[in-house]
C-alpha positions in Angstrom: 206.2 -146.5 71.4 209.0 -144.3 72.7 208.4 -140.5 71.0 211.3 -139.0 68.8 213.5 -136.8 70.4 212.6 -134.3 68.2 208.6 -134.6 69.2 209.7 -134.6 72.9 212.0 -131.5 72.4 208.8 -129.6 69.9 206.4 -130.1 72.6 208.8 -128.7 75.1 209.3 -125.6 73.6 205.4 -125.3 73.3 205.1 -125.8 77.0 207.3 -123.3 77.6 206.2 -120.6 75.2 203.0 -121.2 76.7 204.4 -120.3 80.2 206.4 -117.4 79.4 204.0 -113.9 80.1 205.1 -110.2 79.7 203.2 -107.1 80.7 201.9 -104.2 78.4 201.7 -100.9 79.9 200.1 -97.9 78.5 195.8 -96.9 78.3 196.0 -97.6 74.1 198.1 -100.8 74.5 196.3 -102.6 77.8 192.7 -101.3 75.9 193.8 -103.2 72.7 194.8 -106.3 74.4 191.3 -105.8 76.8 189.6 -106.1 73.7 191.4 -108.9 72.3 189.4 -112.4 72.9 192.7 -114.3 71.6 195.1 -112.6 74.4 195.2 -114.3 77.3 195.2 -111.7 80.5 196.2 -113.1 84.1 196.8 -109.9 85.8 195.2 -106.5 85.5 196.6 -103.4 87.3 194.9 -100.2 87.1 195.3 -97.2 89.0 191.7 -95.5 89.8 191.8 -92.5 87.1 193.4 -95.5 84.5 190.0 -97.7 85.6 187.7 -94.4 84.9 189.5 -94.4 81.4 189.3 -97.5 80.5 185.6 -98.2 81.7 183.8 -99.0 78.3 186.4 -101.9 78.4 186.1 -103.6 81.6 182.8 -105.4 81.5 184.0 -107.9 78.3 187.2 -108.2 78.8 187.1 -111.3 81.4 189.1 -110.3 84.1 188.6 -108.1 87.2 190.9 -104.9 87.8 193.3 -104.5 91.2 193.1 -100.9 91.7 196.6 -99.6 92.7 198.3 -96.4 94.4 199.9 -94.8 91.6 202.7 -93.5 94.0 203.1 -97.3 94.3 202.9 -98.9 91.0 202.9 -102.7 91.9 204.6 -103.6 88.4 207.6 -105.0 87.5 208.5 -102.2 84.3 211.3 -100.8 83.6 211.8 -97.3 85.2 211.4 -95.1 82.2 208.0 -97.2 81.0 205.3 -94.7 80.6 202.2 -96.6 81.5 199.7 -94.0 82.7 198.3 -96.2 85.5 197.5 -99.3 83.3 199.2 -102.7 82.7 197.9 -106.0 82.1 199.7 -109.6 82.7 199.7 -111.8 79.3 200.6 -114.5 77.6 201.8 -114.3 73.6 199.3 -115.0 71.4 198.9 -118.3 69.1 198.4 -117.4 65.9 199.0 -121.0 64.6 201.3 -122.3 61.8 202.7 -120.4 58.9 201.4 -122.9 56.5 197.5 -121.5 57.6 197.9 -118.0 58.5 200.2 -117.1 54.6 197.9 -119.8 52.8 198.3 -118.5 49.4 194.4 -116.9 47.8 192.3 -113.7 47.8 194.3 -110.7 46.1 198.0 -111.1 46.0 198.7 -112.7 49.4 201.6 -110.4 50.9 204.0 -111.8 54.3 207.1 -110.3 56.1 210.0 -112.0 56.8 212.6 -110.2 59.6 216.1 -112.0 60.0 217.9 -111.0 63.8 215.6 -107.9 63.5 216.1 -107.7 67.8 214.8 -103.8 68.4 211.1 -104.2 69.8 210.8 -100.5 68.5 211.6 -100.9 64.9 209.4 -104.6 65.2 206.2 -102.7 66.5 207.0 -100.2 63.8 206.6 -102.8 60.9 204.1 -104.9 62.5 202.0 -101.8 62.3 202.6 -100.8 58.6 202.2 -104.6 57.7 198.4 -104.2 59.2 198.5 -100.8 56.9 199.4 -102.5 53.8 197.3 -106.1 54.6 200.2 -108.6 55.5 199.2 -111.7 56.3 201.9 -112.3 58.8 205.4 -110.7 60.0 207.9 -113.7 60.6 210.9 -113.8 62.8 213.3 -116.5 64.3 212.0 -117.9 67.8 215.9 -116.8 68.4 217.6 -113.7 68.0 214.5 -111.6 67.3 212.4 -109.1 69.2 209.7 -111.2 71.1 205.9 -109.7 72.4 207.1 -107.3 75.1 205.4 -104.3 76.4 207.8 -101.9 74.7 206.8 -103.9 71.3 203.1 -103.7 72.1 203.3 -99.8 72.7 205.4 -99.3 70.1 202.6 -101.5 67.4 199.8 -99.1 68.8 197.2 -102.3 68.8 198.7 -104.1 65.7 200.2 -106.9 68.0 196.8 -107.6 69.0 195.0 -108.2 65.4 198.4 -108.6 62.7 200.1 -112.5 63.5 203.5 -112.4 64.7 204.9 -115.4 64.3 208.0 -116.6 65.7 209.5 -119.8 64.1 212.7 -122.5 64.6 214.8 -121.5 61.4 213.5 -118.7 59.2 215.6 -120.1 56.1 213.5 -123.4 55.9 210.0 -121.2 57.0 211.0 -119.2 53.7 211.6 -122.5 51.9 208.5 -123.6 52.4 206.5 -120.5 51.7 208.3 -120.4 48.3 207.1 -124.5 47.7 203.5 -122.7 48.6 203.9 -120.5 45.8 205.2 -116.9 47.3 208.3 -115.1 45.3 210.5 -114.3 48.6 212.7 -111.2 47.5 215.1 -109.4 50.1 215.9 -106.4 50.7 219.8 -105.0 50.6 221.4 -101.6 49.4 223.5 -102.9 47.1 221.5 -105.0 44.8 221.6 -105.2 41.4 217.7 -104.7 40.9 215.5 -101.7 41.9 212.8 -102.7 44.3 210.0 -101.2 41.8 211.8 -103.8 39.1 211.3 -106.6 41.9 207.5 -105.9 42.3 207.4 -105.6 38.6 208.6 -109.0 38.4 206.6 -110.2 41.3 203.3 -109.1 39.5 200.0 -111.2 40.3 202.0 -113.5 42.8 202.7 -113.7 46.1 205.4 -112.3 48.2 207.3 -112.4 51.1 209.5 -109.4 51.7 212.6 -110.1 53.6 214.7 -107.6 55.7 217.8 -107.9 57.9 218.9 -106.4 60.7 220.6 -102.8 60.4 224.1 -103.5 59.5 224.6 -107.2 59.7 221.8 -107.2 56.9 220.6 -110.9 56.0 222.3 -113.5 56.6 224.1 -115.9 54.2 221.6 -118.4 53.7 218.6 -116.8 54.3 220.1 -114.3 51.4 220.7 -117.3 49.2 217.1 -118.6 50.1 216.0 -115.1 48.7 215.1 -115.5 44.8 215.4 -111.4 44.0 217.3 -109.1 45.9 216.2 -105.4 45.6 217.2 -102.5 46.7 215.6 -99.1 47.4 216.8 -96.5 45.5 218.6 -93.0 46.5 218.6 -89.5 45.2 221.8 -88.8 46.6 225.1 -90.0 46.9 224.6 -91.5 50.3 221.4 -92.8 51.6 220.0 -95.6 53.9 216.7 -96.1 55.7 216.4 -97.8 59.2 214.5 -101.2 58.9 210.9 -100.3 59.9 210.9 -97.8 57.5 212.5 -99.7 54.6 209.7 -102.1 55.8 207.5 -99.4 55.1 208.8 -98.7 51.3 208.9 -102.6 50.9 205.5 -103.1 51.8 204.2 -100.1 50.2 205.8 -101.0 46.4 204.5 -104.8 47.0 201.3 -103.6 48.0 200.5 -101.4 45.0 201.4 -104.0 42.7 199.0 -104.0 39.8 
């Protein structure tokens, strides 16, 4: 039986996520990912006073180091990457499917949801206050969204390594279908009628997913219709906006505390 197109075109997109590797640079960010049983490493790079750092490591982590000239880093980075002699060759990690990783249970289930959020800065940024505050997941489009780079991984300080990142096909249906599993998805925009302290009011005992858009293009139109509260966080002043990891921050912080 001929498969669907739809299987055939799935399975190729799984084969090539699976191909696609990136390198993280940095002692904190190649230690973390050492460390991690889940990542899988294919190149390590180490100059000798990186290896000397990063001894403790070495013996689990599964893969031998090449010991490099650090007047001739042998590492496609970017010019201005800090990477203090270490960088490691991986593949993203699987976390698995959004349905497993947010099943609802346990205390107030809590999940991020980040529409065209492209900077890997502000995306290591919230994926490391979503470990802080106990997010089951940080969700973003497979397109138009920051993917695991080395900037990201630095940026997380070892929250890419143990908080799921997970990229899907349409984040309007993902929310869909974390609202059919029970989760209250309420998004975050400046000029909402509620407060976001009203929204986790209202949100009391049940699970949310908190949704944020990029800076200026905010959410788009359906996933903002696809929201069932929109919140805003409020200002002292006549003026004031956050950037999106730290609205993240706020978000996560007033869903969090929830009693």
């Amino acid at each position: 039986m001929k498969k669907p197109q739809w299987v055939i075109e799935k399975e190729r997109s799984r084969r090539a996520a699976a191909a696609e590797t990136f390198w993280m640079f940095g002692i904190h960010a190649v230690r973390d990912a050492l460390a991690n049983p889940m990542r899988d490493k294919l190149r390590l790079v180490l100059t000798r006073n990186a290896a000397d750092r990063l001894a403790d490591a070495l013996p689990g982590a599964g893969i031998e180091p090449e010991i490099a000239d650090a007047r001739k880093f042998p590492v496609p980075l970017d010019p201005g990457s800090v990477h203090q002699g270490a960088a490691v060759e991986v593949r993203p990690l699987d976390w698995g499917a959004v349905e497993d990783v947010c099943r609802p249970g346990g205390a107030q289930p809590l999940v991020v949801a980040l529409d065209r959020v492209t900077d890997p800065h502000n995306v290591g940024a919230i994926l490391r206050s979503a470990e802080v505050f106990g997010a089951r997941a940080v969700i973003a489009p497979s397109r138009h969204s920051a993917p695991e780079t080395g900037a990201l991984a630095k940026t997380a300080c070892g929250a890419l390594e143990r908080q799921p990142y997970l990229r899907v096909r349409n984040l309007a249906d993902t929310l869909e279908a974390l609202i059919g599993m029970g989760y209250r998805a309420v998004g975050l925009d400046g000029e909402a009628d509620h407060t976001l302290a009203e929204a986790a009011a209202a949100c009391a005992g049940e699970p949310v997913v908190l949704v944020l858009g990029a800076e200026g293009p905010g959410l788009r139109d359906r996933t903002r219709d696809t929201c069932q509260i929109m919140a805003r966080v409020p200002f002292a002043g006549e003026f004031g906006s956050l950037n999106v990891s730290n609205a993240a921050a706020v978000g996560l912080y007033a869903m969090a505390a929830r009693g």
